[in-house]
C-alpha atoms as an extended CHARMM CRD file, in Angstrom:
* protein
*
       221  EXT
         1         1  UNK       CA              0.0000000000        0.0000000000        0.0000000000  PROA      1               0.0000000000
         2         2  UNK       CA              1.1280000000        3.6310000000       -1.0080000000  PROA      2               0.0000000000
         3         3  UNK       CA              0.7580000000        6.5330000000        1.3540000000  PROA      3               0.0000000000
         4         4  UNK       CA              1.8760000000        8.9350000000       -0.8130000000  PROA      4               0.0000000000
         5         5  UNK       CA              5.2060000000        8.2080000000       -1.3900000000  PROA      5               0.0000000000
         6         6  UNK       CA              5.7130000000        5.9500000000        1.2500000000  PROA      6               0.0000000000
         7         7  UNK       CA              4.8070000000        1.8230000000        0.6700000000  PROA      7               0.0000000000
         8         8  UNK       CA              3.3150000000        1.7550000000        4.4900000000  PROA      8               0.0000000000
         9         9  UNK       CA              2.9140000000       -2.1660000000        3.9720000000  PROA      9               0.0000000000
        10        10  UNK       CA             -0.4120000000       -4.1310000000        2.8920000000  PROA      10              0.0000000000
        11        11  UNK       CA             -4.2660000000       -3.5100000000        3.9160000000  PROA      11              0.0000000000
        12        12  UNK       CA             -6.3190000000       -6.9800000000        3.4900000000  PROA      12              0.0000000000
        13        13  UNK       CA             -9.8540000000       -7.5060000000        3.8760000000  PROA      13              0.0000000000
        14        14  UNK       CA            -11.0750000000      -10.2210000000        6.4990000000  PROA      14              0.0000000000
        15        15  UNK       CA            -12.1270000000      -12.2950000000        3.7100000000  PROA      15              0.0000000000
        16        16  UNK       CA             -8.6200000000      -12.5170000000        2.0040000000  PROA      16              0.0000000000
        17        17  UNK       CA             -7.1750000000      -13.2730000000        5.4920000000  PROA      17              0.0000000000
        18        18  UNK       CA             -9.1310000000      -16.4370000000        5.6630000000  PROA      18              0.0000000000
        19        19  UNK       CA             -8.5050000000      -17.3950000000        2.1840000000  PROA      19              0.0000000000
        20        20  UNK       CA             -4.2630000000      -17.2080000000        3.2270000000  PROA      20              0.0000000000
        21        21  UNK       CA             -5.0820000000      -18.8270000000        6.2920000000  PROA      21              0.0000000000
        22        22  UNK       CA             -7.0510000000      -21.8220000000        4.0740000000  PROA      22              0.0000000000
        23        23  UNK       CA             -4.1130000000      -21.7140000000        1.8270000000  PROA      23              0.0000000000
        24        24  UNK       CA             -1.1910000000      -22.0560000000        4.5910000000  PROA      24              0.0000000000
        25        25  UNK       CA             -3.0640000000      -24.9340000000        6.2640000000  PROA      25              0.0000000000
        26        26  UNK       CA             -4.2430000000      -26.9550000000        2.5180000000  PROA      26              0.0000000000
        27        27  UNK       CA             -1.1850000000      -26.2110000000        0.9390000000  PROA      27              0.0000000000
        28        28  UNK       CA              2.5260000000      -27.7790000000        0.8600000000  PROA      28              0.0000000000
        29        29  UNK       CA              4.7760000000      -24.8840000000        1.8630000000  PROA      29              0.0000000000
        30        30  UNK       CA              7.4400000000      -23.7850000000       -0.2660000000  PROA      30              0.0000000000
        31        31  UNK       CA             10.7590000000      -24.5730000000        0.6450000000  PROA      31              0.0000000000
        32        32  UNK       CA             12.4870000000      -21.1140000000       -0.0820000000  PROA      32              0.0000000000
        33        33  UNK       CA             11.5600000000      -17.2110000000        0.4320000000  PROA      33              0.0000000000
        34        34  UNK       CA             10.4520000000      -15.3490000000       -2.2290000000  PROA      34              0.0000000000
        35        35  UNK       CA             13.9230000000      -14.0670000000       -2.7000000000  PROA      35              0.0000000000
        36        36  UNK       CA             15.1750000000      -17.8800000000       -3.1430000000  PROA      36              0.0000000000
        37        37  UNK       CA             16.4870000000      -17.9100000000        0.7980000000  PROA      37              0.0000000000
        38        38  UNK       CA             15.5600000000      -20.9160000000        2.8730000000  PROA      38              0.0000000000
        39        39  UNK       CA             12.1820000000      -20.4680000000        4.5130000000  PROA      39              0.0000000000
        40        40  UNK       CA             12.6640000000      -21.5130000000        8.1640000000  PROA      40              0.0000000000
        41        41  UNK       CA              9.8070000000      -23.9540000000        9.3970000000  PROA      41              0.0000000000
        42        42  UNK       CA              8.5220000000      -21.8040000000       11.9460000000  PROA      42              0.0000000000
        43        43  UNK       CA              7.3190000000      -19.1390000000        9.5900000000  PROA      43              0.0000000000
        44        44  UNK       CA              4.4820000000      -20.5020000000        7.8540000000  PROA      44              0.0000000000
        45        45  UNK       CA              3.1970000000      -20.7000000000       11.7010000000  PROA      45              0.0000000000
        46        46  UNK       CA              3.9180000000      -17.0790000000       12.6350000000  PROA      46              0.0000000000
        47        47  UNK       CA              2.0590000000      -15.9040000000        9.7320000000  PROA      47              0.0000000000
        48        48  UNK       CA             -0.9590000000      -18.4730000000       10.8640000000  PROA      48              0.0000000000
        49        49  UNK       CA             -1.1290000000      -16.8850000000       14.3260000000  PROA      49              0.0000000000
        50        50  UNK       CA             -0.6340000000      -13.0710000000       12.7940000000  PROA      50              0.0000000000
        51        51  UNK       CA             -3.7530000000      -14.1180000000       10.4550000000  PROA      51              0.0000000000
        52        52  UNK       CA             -5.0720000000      -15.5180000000       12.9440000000  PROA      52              0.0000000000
        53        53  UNK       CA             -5.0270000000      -12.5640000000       15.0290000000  PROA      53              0.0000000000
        54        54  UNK       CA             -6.1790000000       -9.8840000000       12.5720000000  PROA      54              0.0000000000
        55        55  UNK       CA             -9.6420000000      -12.8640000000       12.3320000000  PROA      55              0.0000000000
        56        56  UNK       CA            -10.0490000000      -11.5250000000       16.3360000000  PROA      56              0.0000000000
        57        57  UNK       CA             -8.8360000000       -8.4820000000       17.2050000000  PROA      57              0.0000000000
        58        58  UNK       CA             -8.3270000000       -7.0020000000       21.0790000000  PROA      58              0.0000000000
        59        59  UNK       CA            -11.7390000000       -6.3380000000       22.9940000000  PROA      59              0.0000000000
        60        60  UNK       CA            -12.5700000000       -3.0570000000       22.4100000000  PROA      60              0.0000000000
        61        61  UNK       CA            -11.4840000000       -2.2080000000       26.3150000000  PROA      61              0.0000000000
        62        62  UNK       CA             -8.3190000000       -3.1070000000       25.2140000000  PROA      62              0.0000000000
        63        63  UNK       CA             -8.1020000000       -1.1790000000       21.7780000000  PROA      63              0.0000000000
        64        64  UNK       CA             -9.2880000000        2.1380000000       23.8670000000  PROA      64              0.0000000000
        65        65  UNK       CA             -5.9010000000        1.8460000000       25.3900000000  PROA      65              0.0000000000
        66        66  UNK       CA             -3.9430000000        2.6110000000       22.9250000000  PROA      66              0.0000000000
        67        67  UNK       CA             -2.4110000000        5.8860000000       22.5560000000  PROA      67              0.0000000000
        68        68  UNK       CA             -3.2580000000        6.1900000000       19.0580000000  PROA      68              0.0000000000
        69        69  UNK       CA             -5.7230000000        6.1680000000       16.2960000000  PROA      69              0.0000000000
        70        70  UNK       CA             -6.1720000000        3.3280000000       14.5880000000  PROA      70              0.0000000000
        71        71  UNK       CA             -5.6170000000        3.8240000000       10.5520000000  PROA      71              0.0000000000
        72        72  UNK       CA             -8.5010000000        1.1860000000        9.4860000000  PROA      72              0.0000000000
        73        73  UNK       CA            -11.2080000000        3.3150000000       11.5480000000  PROA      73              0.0000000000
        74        74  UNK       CA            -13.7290000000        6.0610000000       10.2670000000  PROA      74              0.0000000000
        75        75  UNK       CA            -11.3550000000        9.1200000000       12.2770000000  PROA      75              0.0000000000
        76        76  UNK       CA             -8.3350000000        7.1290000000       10.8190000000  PROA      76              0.0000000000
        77        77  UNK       CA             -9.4740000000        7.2580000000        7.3190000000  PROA      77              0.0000000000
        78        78  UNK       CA            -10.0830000000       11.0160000000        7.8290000000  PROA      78              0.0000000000
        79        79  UNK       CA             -7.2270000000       11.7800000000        9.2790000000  PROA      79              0.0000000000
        80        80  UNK       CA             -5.5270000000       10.0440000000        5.8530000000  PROA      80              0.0000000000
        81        81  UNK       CA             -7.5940000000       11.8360000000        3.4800000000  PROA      81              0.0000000000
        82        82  UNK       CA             -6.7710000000       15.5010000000        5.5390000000  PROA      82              0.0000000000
        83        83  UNK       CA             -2.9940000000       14.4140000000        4.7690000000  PROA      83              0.0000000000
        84        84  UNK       CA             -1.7180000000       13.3530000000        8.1230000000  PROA      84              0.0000000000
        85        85  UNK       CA              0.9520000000       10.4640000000        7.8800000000  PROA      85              0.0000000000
        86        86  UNK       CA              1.3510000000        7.9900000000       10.8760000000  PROA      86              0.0000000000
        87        87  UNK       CA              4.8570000000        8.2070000000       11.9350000000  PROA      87              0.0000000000
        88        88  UNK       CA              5.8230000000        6.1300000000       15.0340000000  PROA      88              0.0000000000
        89        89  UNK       CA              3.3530000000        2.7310000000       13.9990000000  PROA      89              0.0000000000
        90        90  UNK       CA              2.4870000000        1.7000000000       10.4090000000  PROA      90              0.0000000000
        91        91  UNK       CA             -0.9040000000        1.0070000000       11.5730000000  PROA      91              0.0000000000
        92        92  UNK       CA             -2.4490000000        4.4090000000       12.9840000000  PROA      92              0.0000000000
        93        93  UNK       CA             -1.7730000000        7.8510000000       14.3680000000  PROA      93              0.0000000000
        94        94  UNK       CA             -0.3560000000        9.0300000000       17.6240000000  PROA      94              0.0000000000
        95        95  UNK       CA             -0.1940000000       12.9230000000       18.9000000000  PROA      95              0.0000000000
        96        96  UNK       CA              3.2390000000       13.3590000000       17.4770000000  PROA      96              0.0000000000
        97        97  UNK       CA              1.9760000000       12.3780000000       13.9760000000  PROA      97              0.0000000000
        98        98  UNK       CA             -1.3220000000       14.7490000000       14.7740000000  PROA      98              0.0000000000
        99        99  UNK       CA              1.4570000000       17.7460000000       16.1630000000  PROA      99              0.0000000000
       100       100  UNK       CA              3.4900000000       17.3150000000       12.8390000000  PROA      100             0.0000000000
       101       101  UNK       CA              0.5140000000       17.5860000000       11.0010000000  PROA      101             0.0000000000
       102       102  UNK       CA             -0.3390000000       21.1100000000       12.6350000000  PROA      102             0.0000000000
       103       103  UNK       CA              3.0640000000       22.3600000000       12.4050000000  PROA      103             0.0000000000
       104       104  UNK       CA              3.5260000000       21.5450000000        8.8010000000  PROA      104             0.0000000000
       105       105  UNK       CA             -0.1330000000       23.4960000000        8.2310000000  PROA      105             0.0000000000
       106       106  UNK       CA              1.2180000000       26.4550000000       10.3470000000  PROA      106             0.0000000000
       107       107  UNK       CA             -1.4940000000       25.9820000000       13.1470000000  PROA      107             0.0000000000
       108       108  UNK       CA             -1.2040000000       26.0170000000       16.7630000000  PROA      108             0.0000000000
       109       109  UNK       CA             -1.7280000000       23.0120000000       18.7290000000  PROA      109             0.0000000000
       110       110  UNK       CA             -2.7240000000       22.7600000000       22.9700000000  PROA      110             0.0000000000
       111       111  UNK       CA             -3.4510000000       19.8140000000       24.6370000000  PROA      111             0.0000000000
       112       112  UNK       CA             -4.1960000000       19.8600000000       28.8160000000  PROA      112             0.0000000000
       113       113  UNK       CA             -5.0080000000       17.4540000000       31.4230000000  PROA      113             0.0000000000
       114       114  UNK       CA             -5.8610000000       19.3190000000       34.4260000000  PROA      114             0.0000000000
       115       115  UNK       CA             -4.1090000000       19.1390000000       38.0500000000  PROA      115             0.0000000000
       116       116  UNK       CA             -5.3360000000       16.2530000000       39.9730000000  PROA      116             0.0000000000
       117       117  UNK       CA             -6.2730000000       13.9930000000       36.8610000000  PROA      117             0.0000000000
       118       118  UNK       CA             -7.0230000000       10.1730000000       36.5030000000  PROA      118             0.0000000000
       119       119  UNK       CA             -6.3530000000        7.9570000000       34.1390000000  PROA      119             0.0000000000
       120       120  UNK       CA             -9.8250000000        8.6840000000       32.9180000000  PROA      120             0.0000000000
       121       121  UNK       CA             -9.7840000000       12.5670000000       33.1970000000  PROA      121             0.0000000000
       122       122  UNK       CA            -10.5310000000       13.8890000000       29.5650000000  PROA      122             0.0000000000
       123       123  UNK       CA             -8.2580000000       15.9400000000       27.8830000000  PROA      123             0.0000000000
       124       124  UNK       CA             -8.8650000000       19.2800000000       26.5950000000  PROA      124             0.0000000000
       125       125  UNK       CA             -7.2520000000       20.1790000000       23.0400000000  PROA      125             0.0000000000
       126       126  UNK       CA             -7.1110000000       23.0360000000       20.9330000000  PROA      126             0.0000000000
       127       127  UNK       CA             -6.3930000000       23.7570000000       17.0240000000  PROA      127             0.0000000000
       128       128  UNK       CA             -5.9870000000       27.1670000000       16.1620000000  PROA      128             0.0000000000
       129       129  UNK       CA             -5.5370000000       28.0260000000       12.3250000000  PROA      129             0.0000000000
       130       130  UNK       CA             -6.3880000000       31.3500000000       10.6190000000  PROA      130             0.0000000000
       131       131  UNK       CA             -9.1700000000       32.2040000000        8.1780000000  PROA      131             0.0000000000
       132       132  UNK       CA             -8.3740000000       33.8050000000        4.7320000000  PROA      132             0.0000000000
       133       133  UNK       CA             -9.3490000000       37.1410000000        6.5290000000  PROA      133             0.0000000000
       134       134  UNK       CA             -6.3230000000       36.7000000000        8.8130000000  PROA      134             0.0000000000
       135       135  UNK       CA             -8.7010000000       36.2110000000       12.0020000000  PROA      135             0.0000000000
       136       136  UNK       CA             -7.7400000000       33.2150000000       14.5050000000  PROA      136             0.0000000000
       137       137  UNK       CA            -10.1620000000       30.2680000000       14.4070000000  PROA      137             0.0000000000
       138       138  UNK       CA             -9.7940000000       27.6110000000       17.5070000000  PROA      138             0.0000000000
       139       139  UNK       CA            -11.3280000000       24.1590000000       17.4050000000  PROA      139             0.0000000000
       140       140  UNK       CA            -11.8630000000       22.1050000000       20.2760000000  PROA      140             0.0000000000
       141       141  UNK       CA            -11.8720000000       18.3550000000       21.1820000000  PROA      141             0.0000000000
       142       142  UNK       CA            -12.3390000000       16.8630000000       24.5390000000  PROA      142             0.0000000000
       143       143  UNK       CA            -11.4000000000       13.5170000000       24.8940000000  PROA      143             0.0000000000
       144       144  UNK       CA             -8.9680000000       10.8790000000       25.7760000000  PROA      144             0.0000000000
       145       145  UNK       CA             -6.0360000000       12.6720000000       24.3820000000  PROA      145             0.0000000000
       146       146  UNK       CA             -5.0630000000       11.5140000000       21.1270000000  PROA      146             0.0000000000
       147       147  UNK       CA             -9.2080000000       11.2720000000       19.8140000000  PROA      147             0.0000000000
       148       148  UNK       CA             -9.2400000000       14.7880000000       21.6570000000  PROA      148             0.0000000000
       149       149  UNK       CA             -6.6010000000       16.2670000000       19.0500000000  PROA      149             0.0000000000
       150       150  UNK       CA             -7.3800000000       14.5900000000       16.3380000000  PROA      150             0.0000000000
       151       151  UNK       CA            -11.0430000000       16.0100000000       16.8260000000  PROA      151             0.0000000000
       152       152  UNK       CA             -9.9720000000       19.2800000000       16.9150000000  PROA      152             0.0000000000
       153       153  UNK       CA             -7.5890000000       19.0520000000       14.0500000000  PROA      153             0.0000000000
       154       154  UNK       CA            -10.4770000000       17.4750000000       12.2210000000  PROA      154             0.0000000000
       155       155  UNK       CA            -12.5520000000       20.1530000000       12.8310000000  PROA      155             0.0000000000
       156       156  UNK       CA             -9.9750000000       23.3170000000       11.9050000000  PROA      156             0.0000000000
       157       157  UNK       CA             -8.8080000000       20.7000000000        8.7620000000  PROA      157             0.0000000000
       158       158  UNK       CA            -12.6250000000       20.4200000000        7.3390000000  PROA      158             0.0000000000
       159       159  UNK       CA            -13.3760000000       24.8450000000        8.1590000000  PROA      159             0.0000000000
       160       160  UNK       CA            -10.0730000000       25.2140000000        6.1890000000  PROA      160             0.0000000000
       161       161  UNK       CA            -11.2620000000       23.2860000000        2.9930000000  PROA      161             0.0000000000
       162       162  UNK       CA            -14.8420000000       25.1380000000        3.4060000000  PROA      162             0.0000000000
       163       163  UNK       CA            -13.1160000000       28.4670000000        2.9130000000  PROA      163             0.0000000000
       164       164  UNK       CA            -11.1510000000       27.1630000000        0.1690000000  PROA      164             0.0000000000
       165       165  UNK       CA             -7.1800000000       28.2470000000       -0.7300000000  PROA      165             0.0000000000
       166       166  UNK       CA             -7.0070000000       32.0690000000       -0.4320000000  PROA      166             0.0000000000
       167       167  UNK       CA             -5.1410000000       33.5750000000       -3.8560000000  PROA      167             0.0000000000
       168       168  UNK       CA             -1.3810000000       33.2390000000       -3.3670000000  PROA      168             0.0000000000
       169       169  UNK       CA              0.3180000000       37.0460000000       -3.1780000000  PROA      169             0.0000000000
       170       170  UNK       CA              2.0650000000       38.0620000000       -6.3820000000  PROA      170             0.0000000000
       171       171  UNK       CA              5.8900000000       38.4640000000       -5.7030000000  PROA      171             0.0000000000
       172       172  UNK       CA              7.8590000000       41.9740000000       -5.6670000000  PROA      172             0.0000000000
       173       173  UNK       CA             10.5390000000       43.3120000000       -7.4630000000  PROA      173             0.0000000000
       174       174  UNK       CA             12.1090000000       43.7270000000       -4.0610000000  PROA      174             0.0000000000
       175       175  UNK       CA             11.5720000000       40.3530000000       -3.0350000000  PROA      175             0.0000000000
       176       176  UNK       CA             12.9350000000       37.0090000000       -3.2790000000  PROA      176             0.0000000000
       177       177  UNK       CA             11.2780000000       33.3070000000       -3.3290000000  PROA      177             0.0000000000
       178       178  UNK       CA             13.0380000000       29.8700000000       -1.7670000000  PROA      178             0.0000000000
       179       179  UNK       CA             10.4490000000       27.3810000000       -2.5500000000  PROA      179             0.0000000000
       180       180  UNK       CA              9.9170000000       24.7070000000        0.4640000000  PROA      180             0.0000000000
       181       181  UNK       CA             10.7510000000       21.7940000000       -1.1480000000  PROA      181             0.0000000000
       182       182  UNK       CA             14.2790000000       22.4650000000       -2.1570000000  PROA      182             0.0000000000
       183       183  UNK       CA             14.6850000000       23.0530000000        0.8940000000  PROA      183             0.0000000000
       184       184  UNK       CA             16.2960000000       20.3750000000        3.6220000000  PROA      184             0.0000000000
       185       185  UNK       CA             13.8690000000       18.8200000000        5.9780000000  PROA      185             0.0000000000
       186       186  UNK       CA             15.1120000000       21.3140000000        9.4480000000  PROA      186             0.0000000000
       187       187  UNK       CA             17.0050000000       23.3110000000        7.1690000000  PROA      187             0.0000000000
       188       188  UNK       CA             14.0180000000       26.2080000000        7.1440000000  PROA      188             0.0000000000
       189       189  UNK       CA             15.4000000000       28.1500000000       10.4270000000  PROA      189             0.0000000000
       190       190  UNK       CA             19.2060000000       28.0470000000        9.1690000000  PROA      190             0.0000000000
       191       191  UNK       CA             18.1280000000       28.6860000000        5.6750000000  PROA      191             0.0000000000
       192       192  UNK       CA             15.7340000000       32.1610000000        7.1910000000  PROA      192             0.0000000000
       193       193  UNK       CA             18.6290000000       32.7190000000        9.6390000000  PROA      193             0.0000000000
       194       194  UNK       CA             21.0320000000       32.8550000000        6.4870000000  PROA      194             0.0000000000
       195       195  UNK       CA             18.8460000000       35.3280000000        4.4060000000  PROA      195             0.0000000000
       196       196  UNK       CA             18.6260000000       37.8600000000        7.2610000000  PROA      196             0.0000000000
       197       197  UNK       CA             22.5950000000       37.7790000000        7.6570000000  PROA      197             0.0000000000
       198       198  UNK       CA             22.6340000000       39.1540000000        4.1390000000  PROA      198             0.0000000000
       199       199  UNK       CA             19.9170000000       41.5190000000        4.9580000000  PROA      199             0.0000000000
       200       200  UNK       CA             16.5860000000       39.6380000000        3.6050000000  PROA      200             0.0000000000
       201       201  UNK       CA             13.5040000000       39.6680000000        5.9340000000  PROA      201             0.0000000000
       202       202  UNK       CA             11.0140000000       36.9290000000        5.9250000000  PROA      202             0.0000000000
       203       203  UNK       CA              7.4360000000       38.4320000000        5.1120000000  PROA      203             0.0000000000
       204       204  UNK       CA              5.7460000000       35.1420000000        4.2270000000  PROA      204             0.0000000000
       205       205  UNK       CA              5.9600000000       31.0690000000        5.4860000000  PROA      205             0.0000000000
       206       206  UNK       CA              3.6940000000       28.8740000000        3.2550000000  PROA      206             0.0000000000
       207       207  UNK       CA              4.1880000000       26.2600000000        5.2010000000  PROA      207             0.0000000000
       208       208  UNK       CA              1.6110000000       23.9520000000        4.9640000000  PROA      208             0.0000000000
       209       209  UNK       CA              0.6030000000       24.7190000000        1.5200000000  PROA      209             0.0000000000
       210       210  UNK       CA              1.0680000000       23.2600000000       -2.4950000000  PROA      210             0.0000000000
       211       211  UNK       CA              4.2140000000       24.1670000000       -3.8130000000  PROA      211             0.0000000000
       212       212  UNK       CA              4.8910000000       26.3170000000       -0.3030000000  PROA      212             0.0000000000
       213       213  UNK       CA              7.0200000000       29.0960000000       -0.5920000000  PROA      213             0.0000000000
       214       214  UNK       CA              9.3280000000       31.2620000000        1.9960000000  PROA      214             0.0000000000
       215       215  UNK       CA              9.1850000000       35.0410000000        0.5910000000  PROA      215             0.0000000000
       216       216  UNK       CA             11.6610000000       37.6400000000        1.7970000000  PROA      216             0.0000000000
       217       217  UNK       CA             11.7330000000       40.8450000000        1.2500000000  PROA      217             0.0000000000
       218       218  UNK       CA             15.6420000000       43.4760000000        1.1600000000  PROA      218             0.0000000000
       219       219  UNK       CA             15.8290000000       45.2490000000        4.2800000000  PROA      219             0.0000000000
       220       220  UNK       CA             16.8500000000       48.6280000000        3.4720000000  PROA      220             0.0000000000
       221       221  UNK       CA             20.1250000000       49.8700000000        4.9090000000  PROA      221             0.0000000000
């Protein structure tokens, strides 16, 4: 499976699980790999139990306690099709993967427990992104904390598509354009730091956005 440039591994249905499963246990097994090594006995039974598995997942007590959302679930899919890409676990998204997502999109992120908490104490988040207008739009979730972010995120990720992508600002004669992606992932704050040595001001981060672009404009003398 592609997520977007990344193969992230393979999504089956239930249905082709069983029909592998049928297969391992009908079937002779192959003596090699598929890259002609010697399969090891104890493999076809690995698989068996890891099908197996996926055929009767946790309890749903048990699922809740993960600190992450799982990618084959309805938030999961939407947090796929808003762009977020899981980045700890192949198989859903934590906060850091839900934090990256804001900080790529230029938004602010807040998530609280407050003093004197229990393990089943919500958690209050915020997602703060701006409107086309410039004004400061917050979105809230409150939750356990990763469904309480990814809420929120939701939320500001769906008002930002309603509103549409504002018209891009036409470039000076007394400015300059780096566009983001020849830019070094964690290069951005040498790469602004090294523009205003030789007297360039940022004016603009598109973070976030297609074909994002850092505009600076000459700082007169």
């Amino acid at each position: 499976m592609q997520w977007g440039d990344e193969p992230v591994g393979l999504v089956l249905t239930r249905n082709e699980i069983w029909l592998l499963l049928h297969a391992l246990t009908a079937g002779p097994r192959p003596a090699v790999g598929w890259d002609g090594s010697p399969l090891e006995p104890w493999v076809a039974g690995e698989l068996r139990l890891r099908l197996q598995s996926a055929l009767n997942p946790e309890p749903l007590g048990a699922v809740d306690q993960r600190p992450i959302i799982d990618l084959d679930s309805d938030m999961g899919r939407t947090l796929a099709t808003a762009g977020v890409l899981p980045l700890v676990t192949d198989d859903g998204f934590d906060l850091g993967a839900i934090v990256a997502a804001c900080a790529d999109r230029g938004w602010g992120a807040q998530i609280s427990i407050p003093l004197g908490s229990t393990p089943v104490t919500p958690a209050d988040a915020v997602v703060t992104s701006r409107t086309p207008s410039g004004e400061t739009a917050a979105h809230t979730g409150l939750e356990r904390p990763v469904v309480a972010l990814a809420r929120a995120f939701i939320a500001a990720w769906m008002e930002s598509n309603q509103h549409g992508v504002p018209a891009r600002p036409d470039v000076g004669p007394d400015q300059y354009v780096i566009y983001l992606d020849s830019v070094g992932p964690g290069d951005k704050p040498e790469t602004i730091e090294r523009m205003k040595r030789q007297g360039w001001e940022l004016i603009l981060d598109e973070t976030g956005q297609p074909d994002a672009r850092l505009i600076f404009q000459k700082v007169d003398e």
